[in-house]
C-alpha positions in Angstrom: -3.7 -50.0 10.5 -3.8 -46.2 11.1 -0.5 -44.5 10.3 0.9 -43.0 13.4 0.6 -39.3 13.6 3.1 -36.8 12.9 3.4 -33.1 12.4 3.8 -34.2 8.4 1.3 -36.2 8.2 -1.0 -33.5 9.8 0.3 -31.3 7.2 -0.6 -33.0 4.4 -3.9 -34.2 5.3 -4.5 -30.4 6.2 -3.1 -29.3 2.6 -5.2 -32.2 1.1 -8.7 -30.8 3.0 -7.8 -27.4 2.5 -8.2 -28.3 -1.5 -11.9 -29.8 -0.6 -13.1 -27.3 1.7 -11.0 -24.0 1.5 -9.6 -22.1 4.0 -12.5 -21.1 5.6 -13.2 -24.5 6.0 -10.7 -26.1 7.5 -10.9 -26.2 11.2 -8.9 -28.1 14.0 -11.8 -30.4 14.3 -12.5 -30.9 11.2 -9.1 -31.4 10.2 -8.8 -34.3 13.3 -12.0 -36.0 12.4 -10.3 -36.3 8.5 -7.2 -38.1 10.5 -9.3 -40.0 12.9 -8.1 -38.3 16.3 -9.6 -35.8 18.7 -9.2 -33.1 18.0 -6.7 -32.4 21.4 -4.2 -34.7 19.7 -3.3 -31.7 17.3 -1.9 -29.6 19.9 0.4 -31.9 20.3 2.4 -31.2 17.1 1.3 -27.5 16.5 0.3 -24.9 19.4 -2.7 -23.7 17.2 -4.1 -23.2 13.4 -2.2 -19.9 12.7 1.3 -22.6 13.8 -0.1 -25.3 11.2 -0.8 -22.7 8.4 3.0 -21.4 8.5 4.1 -25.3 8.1 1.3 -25.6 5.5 2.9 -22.3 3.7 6.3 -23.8 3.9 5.0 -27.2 2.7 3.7 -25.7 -0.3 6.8 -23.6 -1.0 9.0 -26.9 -0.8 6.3 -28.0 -3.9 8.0 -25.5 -5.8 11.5 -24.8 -5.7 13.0 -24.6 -8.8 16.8 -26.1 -9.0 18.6 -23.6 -11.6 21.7 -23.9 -11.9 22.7 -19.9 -12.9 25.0 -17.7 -11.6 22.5 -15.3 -13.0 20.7 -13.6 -10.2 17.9 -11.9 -12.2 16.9 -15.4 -13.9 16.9 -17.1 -10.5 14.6 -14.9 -9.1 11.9 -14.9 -12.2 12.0 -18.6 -12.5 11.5 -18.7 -8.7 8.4 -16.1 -9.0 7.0 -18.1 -11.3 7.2 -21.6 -9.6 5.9 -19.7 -6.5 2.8 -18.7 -8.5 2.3 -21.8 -10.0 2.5 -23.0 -6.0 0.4 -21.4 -4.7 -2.2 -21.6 -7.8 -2.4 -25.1 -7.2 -4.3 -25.1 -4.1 -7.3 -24.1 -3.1 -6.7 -20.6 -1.2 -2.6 -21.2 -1.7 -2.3 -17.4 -1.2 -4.3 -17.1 1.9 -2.8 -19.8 3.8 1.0 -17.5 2.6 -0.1 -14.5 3.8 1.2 -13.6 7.2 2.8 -16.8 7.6 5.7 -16.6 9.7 8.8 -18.6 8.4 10.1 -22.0 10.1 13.1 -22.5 10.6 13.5 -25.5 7.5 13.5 -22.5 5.1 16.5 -20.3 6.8 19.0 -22.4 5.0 17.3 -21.5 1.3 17.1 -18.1 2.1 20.9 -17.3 3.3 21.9 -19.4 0.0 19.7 -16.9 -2.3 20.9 -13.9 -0.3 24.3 -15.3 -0.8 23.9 -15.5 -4.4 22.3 -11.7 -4.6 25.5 -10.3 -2.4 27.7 -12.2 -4.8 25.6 -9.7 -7.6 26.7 -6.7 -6.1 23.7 -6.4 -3.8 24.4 -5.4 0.3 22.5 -8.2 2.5 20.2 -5.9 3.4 19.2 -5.2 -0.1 19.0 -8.5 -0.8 16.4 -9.4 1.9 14.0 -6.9 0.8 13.9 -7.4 -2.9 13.6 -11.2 -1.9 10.3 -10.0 0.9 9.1 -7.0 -2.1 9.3 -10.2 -5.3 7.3 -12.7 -2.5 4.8 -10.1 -1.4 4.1 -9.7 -5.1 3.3 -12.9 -6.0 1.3 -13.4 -3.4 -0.7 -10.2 -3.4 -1.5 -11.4 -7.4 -2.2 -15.0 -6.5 -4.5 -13.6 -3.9 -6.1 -11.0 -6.2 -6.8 -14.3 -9.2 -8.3 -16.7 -6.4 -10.5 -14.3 -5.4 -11.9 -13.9 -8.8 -11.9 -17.6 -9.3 -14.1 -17.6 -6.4 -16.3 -15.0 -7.0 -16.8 -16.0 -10.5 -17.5 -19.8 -8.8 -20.2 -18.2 -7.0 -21.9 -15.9 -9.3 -21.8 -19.0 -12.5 -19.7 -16.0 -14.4 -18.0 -17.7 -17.1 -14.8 -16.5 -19.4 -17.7 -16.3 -22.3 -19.2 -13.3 -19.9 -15.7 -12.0 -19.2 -14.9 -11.6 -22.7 -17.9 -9.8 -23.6 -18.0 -7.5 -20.8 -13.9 -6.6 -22.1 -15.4 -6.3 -25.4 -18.4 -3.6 -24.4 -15.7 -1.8 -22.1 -13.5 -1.8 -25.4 -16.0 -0.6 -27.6 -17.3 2.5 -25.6 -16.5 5.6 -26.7 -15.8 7.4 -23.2 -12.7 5.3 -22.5 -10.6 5.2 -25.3 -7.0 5.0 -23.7 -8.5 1.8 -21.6 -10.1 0.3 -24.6 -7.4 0.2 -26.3 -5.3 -1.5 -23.6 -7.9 -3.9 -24.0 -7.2 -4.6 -27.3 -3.7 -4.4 -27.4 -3.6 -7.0 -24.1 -6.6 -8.5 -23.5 -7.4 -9.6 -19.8 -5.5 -7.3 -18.0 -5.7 -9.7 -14.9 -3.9 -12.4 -16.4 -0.5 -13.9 -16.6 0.9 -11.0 -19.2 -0.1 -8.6 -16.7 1.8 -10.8 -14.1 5.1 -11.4 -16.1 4.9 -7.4 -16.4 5.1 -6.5 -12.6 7.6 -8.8 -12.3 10.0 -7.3 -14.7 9.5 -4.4 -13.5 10.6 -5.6 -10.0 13.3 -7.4 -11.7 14.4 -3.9 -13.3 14.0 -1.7 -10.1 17.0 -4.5 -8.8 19.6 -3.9 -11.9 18.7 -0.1 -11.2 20.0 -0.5 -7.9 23.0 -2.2 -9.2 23.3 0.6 -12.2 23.8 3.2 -10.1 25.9 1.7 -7.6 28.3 1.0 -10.4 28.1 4.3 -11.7 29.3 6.1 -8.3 32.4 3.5 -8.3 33.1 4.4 -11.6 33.2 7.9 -11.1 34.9 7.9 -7.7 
């Protein structure tokens, strides 16, 4: 017996065919022939693709919260970059489906409590909401930047062996000696290190804000 169709069920089915095919590849009628309905039966849960990819986008988000209990803001926020990254990582074009996505409504509720939490800091709520938009743009714009090299290298049959070696010739020429030995000090400099790096740095812009913000109190 089929199970009856609903917007979450459409979801996940469209998550689980996005890992087979890509993003590219999943179409309306693709995704209805994988579910057994015409493909008209969709629009009766979601007015059109760009509608299902913001559910799909929250859908994966929900696959990663992170419960910490901290009072400390700064942690929060890493250990919620990092679950976002690993989110998104784990499926096929994660960070495509993300990008642009316009938030539903289910995901208001976590966002007021972590803007709550960042005001509580010593942040304004404006503040708060952009550092929140700047650390998820981030993530995404890296996500997007390694799963776009996953698929390239997928395409051309470049393997880490080849990656290596070319890091190692770039490291061993002569005309480049301030990149070579960045190279040698931190090997891949598209890899996690390189992630966890922009992120502090993020991370530091916010206590900045906070720094000086304490410093005019002081001295008024």
């Amino acid at each position: 017996m089929r199970q009856p169709l609903d917007s979450a069920l459409v979801v996940r089915v469209a998550l689980k065919l996005l890992d087979e095919v890509g993003l590219d590849g999943l179409t309306l009628r693709r995704l209805a022939a994988e579910l057994g309905v015409q493909a008209p039966a969709l629009y009766w849960h979601f007015a059109n693709k760009r509608e299902l990819l913001d559910h799909m986008a929250q859908a994966i988000a929900e696959e990663c919260v992170v419960e910490l209990d901290t009072p400390e803001w700064d942690l929060a926020l890493v250990a919620y970059a990092r679950a976002r990254r690993k989110g998104l990582l784990a499926h096929r074009d994660g960070a495509k489906v993300a990008s642009g996505n316009r938030p539903v409504a289910a995901v208001f509720p976590t966002v007021e409590a972590a803007i709550e939490q960042l005001v509580a800091a010593g942040f304004t709520a404006l503040e708060s909401m952009r550092s929140m938009v700047a650390i998820d743009t981030y993530v995404t714009g890296f996500v997007t930047e390694e799963q776009a090299e996953q698929r390239r290298n997928a395409e051309e049959g470049w393997t880490e062996e080849q990656d290596q070696a070319a890091y190692a010739a770039l490291a061993a020429d002569g005309r480049f000696p301030l990149m070579a030995a960045a190279l040698r000090e931190g090997g891949d400099p598209n890899g996690p290190d390189t992630f966890e790096h922009g992120l502090a740095m993020l991370i530091d812009g916010m206590r900045a804000i906070l720094g000086r913000r304490y410093e005019r109190s002081r001295r008024s």
